[in-house]
C-alpha positions in Angstrom: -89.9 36.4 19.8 -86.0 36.2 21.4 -85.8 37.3 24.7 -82.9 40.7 24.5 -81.6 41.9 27.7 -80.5 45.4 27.3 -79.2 46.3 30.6 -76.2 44.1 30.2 -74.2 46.9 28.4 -74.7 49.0 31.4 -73.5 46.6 33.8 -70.7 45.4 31.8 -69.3 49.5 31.1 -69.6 49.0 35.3 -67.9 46.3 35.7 -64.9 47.5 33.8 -64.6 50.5 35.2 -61.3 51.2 37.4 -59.5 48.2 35.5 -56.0 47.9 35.8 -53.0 46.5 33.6 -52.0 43.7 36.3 -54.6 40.6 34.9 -54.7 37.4 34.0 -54.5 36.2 37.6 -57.0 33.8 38.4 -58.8 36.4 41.2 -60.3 38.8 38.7 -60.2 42.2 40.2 -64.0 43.0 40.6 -64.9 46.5 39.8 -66.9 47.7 43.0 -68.0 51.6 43.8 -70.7 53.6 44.7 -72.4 53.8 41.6 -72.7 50.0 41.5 -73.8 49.8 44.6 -76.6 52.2 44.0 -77.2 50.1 40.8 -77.4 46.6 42.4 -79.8 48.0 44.6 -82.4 48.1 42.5 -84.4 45.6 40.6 -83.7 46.3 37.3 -79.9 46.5 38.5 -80.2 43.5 40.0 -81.4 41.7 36.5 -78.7 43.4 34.3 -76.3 42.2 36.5 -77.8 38.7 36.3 -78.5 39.1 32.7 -74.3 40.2 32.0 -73.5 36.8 33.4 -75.3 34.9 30.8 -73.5 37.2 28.1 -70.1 34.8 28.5 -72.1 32.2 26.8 -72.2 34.0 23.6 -67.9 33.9 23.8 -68.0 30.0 23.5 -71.2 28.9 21.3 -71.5 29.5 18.0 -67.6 30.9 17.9 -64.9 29.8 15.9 -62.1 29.4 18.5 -64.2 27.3 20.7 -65.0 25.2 17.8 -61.5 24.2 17.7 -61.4 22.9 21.4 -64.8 21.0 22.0 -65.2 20.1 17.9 -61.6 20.0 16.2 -59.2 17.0 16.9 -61.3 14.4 17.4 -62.6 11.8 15.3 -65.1 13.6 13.6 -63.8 16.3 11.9 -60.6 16.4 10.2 -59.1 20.1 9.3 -60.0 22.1 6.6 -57.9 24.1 4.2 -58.3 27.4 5.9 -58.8 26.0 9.2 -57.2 28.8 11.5 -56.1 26.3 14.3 -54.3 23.5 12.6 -51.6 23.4 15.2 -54.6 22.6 18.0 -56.7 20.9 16.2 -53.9 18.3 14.3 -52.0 18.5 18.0 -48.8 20.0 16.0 -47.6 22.2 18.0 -49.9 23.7 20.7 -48.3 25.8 23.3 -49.4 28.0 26.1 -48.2 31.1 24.3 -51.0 34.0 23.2 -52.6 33.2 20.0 -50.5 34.4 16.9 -52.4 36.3 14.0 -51.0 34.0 11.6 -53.2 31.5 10.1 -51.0 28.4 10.1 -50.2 28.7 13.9 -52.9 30.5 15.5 -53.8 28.7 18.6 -57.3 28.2 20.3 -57.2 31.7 22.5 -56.1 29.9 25.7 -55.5 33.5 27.1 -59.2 34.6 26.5 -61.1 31.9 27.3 -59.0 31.8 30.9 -59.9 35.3 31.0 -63.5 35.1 29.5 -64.3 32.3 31.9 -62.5 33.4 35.1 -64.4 37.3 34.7 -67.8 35.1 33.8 -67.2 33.6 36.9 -66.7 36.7 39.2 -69.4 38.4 37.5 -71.9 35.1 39.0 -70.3 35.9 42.2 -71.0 38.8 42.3 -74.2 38.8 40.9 -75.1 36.3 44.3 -73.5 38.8 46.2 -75.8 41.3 45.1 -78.9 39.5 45.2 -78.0 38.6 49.0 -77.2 41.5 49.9 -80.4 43.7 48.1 -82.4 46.0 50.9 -85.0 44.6 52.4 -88.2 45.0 50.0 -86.2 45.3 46.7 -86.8 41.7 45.7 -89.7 39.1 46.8 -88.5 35.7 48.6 -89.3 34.2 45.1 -87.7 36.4 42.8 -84.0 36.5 45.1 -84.4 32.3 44.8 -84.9 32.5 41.3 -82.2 35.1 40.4 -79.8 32.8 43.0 -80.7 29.3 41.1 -79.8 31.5 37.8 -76.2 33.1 38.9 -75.5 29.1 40.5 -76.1 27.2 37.6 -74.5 29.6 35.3 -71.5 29.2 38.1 -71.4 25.3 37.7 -71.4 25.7 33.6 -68.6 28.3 33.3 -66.5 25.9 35.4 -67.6 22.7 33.5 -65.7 24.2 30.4 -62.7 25.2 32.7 -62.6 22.1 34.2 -63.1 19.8 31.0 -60.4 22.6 29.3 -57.7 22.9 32.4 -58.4 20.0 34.6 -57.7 21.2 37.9 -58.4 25.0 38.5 -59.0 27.2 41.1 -62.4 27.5 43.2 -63.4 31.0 43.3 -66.4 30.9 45.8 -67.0 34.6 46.3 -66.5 37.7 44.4 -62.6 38.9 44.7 -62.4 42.7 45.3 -58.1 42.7 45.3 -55.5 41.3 43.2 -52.9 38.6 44.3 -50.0 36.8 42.6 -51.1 33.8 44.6 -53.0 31.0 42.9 -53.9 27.4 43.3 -55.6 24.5 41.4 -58.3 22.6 43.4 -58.8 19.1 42.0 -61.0 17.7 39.9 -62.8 15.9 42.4 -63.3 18.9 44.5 -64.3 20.9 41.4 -67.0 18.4 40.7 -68.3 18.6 44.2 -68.4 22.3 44.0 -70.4 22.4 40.4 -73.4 19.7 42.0 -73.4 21.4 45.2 -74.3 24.1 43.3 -76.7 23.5 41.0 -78.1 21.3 43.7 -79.0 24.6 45.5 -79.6 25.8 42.5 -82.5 23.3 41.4 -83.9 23.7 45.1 -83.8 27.5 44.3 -85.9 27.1 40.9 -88.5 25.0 41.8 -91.2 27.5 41.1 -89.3 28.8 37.8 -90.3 25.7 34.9 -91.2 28.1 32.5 -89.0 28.4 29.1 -87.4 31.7 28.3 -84.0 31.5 27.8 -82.8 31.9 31.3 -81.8 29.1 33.8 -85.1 26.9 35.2 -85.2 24.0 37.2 -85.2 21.8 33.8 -82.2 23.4 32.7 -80.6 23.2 36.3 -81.3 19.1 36.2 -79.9 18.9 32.6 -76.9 20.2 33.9 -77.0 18.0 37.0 -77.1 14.8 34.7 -74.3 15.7 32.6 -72.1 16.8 35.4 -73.2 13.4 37.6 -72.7 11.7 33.8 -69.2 12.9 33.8 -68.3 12.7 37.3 -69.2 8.6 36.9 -66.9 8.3 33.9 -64.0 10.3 34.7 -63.9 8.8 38.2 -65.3 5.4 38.0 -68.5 6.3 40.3 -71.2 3.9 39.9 -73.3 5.7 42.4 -73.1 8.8 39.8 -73.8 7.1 37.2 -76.9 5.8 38.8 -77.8 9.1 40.1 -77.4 10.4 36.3 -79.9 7.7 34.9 -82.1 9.0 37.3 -81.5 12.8 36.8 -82.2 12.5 33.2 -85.3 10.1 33.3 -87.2 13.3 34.9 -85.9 15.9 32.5 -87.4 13.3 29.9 -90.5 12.7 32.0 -91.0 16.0 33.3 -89.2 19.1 31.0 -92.2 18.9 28.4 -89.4 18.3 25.7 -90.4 16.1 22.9 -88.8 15.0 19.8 -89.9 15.9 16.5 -91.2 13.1 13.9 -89.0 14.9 11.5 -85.5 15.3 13.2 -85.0 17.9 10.4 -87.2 20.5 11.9 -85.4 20.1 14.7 -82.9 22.4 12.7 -84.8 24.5 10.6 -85.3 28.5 10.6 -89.2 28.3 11.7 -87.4 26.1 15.2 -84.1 28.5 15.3 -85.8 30.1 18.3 -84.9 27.7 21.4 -88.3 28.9 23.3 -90.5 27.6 20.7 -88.5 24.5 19.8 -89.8 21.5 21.4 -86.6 19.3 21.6 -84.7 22.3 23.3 -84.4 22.3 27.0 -81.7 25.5 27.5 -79.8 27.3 25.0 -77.8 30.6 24.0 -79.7 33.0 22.9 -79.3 35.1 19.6 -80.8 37.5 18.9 -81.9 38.9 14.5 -81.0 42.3 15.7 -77.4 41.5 16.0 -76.5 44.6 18.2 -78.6 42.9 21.1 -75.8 39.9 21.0 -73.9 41.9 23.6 -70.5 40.2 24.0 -68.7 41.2 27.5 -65.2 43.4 26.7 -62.2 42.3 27.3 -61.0 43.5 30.8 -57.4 42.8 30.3 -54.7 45.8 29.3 -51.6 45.3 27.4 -48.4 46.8 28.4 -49.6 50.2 27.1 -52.5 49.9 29.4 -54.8 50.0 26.4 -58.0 47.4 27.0 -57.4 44.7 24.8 -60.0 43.0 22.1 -60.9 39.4 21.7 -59.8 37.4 19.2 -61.3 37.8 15.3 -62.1 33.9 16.0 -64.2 34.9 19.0 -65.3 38.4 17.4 -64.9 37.4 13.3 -64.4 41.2 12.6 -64.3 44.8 14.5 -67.7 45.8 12.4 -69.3 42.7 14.5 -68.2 43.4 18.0 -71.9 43.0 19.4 -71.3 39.4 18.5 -73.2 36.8 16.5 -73.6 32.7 16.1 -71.0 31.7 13.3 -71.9 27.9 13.5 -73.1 28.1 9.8 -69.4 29.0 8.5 -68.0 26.0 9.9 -68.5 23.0 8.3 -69.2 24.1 5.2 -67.0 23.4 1.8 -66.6 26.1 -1.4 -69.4 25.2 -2.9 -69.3 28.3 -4.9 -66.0 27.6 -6.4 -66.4 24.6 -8.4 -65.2 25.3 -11.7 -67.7 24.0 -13.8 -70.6 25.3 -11.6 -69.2 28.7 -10.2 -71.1 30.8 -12.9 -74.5 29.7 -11.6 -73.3 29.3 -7.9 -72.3 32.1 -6.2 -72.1 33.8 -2.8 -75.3 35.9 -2.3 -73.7 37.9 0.3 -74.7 41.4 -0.6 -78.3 42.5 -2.4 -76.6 43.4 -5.1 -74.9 39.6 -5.5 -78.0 38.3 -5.5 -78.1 39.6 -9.0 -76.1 37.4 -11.2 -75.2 37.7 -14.3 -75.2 34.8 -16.6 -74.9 34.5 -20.4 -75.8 38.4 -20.6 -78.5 37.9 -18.6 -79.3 39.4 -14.6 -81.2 36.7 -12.9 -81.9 37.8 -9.2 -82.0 34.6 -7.1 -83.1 36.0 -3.6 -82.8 33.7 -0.7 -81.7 30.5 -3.0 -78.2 29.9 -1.7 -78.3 31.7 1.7 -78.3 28.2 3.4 -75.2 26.9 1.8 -73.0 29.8 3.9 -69.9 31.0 2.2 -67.5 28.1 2.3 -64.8 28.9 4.9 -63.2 25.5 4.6 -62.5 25.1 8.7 -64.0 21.0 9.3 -64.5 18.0 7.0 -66.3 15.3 8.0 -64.1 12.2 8.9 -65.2 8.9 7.0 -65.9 7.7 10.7 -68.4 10.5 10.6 -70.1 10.3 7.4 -70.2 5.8 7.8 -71.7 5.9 11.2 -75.3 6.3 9.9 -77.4 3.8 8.2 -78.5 5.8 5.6 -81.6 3.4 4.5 -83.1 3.8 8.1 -81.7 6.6 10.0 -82.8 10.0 9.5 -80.0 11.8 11.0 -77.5 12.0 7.9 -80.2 13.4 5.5 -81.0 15.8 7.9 -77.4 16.5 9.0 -75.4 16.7 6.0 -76.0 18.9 2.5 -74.5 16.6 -0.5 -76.2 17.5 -2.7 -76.3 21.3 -4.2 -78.8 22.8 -6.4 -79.0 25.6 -8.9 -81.7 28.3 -8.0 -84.8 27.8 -9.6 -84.6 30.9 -11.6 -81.4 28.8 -13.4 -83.3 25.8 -13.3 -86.6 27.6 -15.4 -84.1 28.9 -17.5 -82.0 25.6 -18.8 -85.6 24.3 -19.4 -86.9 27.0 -21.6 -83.4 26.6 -23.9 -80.6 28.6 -21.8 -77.2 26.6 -22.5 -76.4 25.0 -19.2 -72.6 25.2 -17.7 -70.1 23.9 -20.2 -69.9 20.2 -20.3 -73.3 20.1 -18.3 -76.2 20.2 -20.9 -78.4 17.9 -18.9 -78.2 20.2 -16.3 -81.4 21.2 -14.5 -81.6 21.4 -11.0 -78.9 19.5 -9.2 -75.9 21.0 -9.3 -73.2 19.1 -7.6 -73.6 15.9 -5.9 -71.2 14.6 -3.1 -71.1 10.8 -2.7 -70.8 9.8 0.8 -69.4 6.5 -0.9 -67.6 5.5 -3.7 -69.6 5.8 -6.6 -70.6 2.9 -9.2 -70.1 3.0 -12.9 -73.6 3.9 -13.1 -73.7 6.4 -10.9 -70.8 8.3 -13.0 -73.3 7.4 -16.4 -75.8 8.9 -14.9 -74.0 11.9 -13.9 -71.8 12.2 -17.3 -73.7 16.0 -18.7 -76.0 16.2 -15.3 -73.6 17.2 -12.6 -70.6 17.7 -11.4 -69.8 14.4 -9.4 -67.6 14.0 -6.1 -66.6 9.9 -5.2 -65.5 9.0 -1.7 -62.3 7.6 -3.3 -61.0 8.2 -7.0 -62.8 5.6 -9.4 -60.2 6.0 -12.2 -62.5 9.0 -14.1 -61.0 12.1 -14.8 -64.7 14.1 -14.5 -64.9 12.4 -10.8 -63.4 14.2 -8.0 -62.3 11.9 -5.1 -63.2 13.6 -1.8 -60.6 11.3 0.2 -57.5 9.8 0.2 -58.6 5.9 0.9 -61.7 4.3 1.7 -61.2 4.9 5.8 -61.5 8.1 4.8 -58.8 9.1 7.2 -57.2 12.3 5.1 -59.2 14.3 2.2 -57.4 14.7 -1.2 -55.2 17.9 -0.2 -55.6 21.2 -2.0 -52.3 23.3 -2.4 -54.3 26.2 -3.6 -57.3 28.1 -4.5 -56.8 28.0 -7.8 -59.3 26.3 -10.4 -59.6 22.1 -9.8 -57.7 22.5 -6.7 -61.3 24.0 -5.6 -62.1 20.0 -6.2 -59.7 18.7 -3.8 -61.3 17.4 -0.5 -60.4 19.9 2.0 -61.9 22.4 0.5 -64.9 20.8 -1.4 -66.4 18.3 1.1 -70.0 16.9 2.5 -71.2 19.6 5.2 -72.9 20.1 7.9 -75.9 21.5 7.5 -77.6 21.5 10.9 -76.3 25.1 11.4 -78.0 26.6 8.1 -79.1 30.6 8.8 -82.3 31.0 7.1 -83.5 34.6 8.7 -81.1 37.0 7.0 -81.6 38.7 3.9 -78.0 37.7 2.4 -75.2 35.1 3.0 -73.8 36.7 6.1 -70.8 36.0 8.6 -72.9 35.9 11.6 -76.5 34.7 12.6 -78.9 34.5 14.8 -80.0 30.9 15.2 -79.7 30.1 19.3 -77.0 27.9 20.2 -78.8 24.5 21.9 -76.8 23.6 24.7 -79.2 21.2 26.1 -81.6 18.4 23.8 -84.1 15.9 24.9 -82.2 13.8 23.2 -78.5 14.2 25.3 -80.9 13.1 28.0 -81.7 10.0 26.5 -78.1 9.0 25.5 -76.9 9.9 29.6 -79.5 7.4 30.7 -78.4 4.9 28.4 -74.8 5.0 29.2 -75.4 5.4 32.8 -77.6 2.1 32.5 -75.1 0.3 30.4 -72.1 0.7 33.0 -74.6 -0.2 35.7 -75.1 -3.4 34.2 -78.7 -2.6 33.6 -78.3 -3.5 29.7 -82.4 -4.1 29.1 -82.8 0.0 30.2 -80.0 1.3 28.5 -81.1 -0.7 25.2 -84.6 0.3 25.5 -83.3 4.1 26.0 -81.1 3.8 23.2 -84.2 2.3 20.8 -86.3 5.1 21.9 -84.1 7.4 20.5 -83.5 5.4 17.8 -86.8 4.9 16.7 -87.8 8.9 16.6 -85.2 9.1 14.0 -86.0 5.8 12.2 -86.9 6.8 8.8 -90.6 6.5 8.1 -91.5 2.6 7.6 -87.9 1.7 8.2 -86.6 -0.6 11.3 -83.8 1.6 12.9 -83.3 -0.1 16.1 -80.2 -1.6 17.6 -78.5 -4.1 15.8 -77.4 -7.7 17.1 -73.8 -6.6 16.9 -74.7 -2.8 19.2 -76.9 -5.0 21.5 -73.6 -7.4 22.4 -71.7 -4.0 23.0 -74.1 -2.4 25.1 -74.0 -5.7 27.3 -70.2 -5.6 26.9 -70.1 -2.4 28.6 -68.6 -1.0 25.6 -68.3 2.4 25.2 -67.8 2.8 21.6 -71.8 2.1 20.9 -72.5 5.4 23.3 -70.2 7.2 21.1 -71.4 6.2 17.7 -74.9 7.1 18.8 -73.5 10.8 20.1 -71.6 11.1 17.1 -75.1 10.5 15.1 -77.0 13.2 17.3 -74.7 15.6 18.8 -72.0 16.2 15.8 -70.8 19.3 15.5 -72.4 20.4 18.8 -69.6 21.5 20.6 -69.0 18.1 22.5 -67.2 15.6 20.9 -63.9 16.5 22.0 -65.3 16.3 25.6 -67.1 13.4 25.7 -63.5 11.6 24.0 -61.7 12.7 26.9 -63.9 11.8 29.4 -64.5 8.2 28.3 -60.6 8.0 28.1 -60.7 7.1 24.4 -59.4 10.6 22.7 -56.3 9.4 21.8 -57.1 6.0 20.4 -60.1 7.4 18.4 -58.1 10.2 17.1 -55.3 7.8 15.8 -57.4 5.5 13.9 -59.6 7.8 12.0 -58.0 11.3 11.8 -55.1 11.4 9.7 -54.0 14.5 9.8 -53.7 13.7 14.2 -52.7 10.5 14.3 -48.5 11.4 14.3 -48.7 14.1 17.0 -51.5 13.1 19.6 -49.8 12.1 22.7 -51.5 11.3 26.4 -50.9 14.7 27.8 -53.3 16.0 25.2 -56.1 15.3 27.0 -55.4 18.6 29.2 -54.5 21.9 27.6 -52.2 24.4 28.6 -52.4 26.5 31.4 -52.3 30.5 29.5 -48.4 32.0 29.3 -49.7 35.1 31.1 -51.2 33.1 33.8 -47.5 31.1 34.4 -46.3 34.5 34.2 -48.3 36.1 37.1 -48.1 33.5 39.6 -45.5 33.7 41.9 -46.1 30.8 43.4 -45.1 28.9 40.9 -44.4 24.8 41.5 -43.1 22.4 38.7 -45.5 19.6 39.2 -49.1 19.1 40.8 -48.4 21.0 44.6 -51.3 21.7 47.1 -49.8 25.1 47.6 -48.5 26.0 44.1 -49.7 26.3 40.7 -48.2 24.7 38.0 -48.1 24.3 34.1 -50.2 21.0 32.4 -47.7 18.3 31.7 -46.3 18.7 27.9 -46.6 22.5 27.6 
């Protein structure tokens, strides 16, 4: 069962209390009075408090707006047709300003995530001013080092995505109880040194806590350690990081209990959704099925009128869903259910009462048929980078991935084969409904599909009944849709191969938000840190044999899926770009790739040879986003370039 933590709603109604309309300074104002005091005196005020600072987490996985900034604008995924953030995620016009509510220039809630992250780090602080503080008796020696190691690590996470986001930000060591116009960006370096020292603590602080629940323990703690010691080696050039990063992550592998599946697919189905009881899971978010439990933290920010303000619709999706939810499923997923020739039959089962379709006079109930397939919001195609880095005769990873194929429900399927006309122009139809060619199909592939299917090509093949997904063969643009209006459904932005790693399986319908937990941390990232940290060491035979371990849990069965002569040479080259074919096989659409880019310096290279849509407008400074308008606005120590004792705006914003 999902762990729920109910007390957070408490402590976060307590934590807003007394707010005020002067925000979006970098010291949060934090909430103190008696009642809290009397709360965090207690044990169980004690845990809600500790419990409210994991509820941030749910503002950043499994939402749309951070989608955009650790999955959009690389070289994975190019943008959809109703992608909310084109100007982010094509680099077309991103500016510091608040988010707009119109779809074409919406930006990636800059202003929230400074706020969300900035109040979900002052809630850590003061959660480990709390548990220092608690009256003698309150709390064993065991449980105030456990609820520390928790509050530390969360600390070091929350300013791993400010950091990666910002670059350099301010340190906020201890809880801030007044509000100043005064702020100051500490370096990356020193921000670095601040996130190990503290989950350094933290994993001397866990050392009794190994147990998987969904909280911080000490495997979770020394994930974190080896990305961070990962990232400090490559942004800064550190060989001794990068050695102490190999080593970090050879004892999560060694020690967490983590193993992989022989199937890599059940690494992503509903019976695993639940991080505790999946075995390749070290940490995650956790969701919960009753979708009230998926507390997100308010907003603590007024507007002028000193009315608290709401999140974003891309961090919330709607008002009705305030509580929060994991979105992941509605990302990557084309309008399936729009295909002209196929739309009778395929339909959104989104209510119970459209799980009743009506086809040829006749109600066929289809139950839980389509719920995988999502509803087709059109936000990310897969680049032709993407869908060619996987060696689909030996690798598992793209079958397991990627949905390419679409089927009819088997009630349909029973009833073409008892005499029930199929879709027009389809009378061979009997399962498959669509299939999606990762390729450019032969002339016998479009024979064989001529009555059967509707087919999609990589690239036009000259056929009128074939639908090219993409522009050329490097697959750096899809064929553009103009509208949402009969074939144009064809076009390659909005009909595309998806991602189907996300699937929700629990509900009872086709909803907007799930449960599935949100894996933050994989046996397998562990694997691909030592290998990279071995391969800029020089130590090419362990980063190889690392690499071919991972590679041969997702060999398909019988199949050789190790490291080819050409990856071998690149591995001993020191080159980077075999880490990053390997990430892009495991870890797409896990809400790294952007990160990873920028940290290996190869962002804006990448980005111009394989997303199209990017290409013109990425420039250098891109690598950094902007500092929040409202920030610039409240400093008044402003400076117009990097300053020790100012605070200044990101170059190019």
């Amino acid at each position: 069962m999902k762990t729920t933590i109910k007390q957070i709603s408490l402590v976060l109604i307590l934590l807003m209390a007394g707010s005020t309309s002067c925000t979006d300074f970098l010291e949060e104002n934090n909430r103190t009075s008696s009642t809290e005091d009397v709360l965090y005196s207690t044990k169980g005020g004690i845990d809600g408090l500790v419990a409210a600072s994991y509820s941030y987490l749910r503002g950043w996985y499994g939402k749309e707006a951070a989608f955009g900034l650790s999955e959009g604008g690389t070289d994975t995924w190019l943008t959809g047709y109703d992608n909310r953030q084109k100007v982010l995620i094509n680099y077309s016009g991103i500016t510091p300003e608040v988010a707009s509510s119109t779809r074409e220039t919406m930006n990636a809630c800059f202003d929230e995530y400074w706020e969300m992250l900035y109040t979900a780090v002052n809630t850590c602080n003061t959660g480990i001013k709390a548990v220092n503080n608690v009256p003698e008796g309150v709390l064993s020696a065991s449980e105030k080092n456990v609820y520390l190691g928790e509050l530390r690590t969360l600390r070091a996470f929350y300013y791993w995505h400010l950091v990666e986001t910002w670059g350099p930000v301010q340190i906020n060591r201890e809880a801030v109880s007044s509000i100043s116009s005064l702020a100051y960006r500490d370096s990356e370096e020193d921000v670095y040194e601040f996130m190990l020292e503290d989950v350094d603590e933290a994993i001397l602080l866990l050392a009794g806590k190994s147990a998987k629940t969904g909280r911080i323990n000490i495997w979770a703690a020394k994930a974190l350690r080896a990305r961070l010691l990962l990232y400090k080696a490559s942004k800064f050039g550190d060989d001794a990081s990068y050695t102490a990063a190999a080593a970090q992550a050879e004892e999560v592998i060694s020690g967490s209990g983590a193993a992989f599946f022989s199937n890599y697919a059940d690494c992503w189905l509903g019976a695993n959704e639940d991080g505790i009881n999946n075995k390749e899971v070290i940490w995650f978010v956790d969701y919960s099925a009753v979708l009230e439990y998926n507390i997100m933290p308010p907003r603590l920010k007024l507007d002028a009128s000193n009315n608290q303000m709401k999140w974003s619709q891309m961090i919330l999706r709607n008002a009705a869903n305030a509580q929060g939810g994991n979105a992941s499923h509605l990302m990557f997923t084309g309008v399936w259910n729009s295909v002209p020739a196929t739309s009778g039959v395929l339909k959104r089962t989104d209510t119970e009462a459209n799980k009743n379709i009506t086809y040829r006079s006749v109600v066929y109930n289809v139950g839980l048929s389509y719920q995988p397939y999502s509803k087709g919001f059109t936000r990310y195609v897969p680049s032709g980078y993407l869908l060619d880095v996987f060696n689909r005769q030996t690798d598992q990873r793209y079958q397991a991935s990627f949905r390419d194929v679409y089927y009819v429900a088997p009630q349909f399927t029973a009833a073409f084969n008892s005499g029930v006309q199929p879709p027009t122009g389809y009378a061979l139809m009997r399962d498959t409904a669509i299939y999606l060619s990762p390729t450019t199909v032969t002339p016998a592939q479009v024979s064989r599909a001529a009555t059967r299917y509707v087919l999609f090509s990589r690239t036009d093949v000259g056929d009128p009944v074939v639908w090219p997904l993409y522009e050329t063969a490097a697959a750096v643009m899809p064929t553009i849709a103009t509208s949402t209006s009969g074939t144009q459904n064809n076009k390659g932005n909005r009909m595309y191969i998806a991602l189907k790693k996300f699937d929700d399986y629990t509900g009872s319908v086709i909803r907007d938000l799930g449960s599935k937990d949100a894996f933050i941390f994989r046996l397998s990232e562990m694997y691909l840190i030592a290998a990279e940290s071995y391969m800029m060491t020089g130590q090419s035979g362990p980063a190889l044999q690392k690499l071919n371990d991972l590679r041969n849990a997702r060999a398909i069965p019988g199949q050789v899926n190790t490291l080819t002569t050409a990856e071998q040479a690149q591995v001993t080259a020191k080159d980077i770009s075999v880490i990053l074919d390997e990430r892009a096989r495991e870890l797409c659409g896990e809400q790294q790739r952007w990160f990873d880019l920028k940290r290996t310096g190869t962002l804006v290279s990448r980005v111009t040879l394989y997303n199209g849509a990017a290409a013109p407008n990425i420039k250098d400074f891109h690598v950094l986003r902007p500092i929040p308008q409202p920030q610039m606005d409240a400093v008044s120590n402003k400076t117009s370039g990097p300053d020790p004792e100012g605070f200044w705006q990101n170059v190019g914003y």
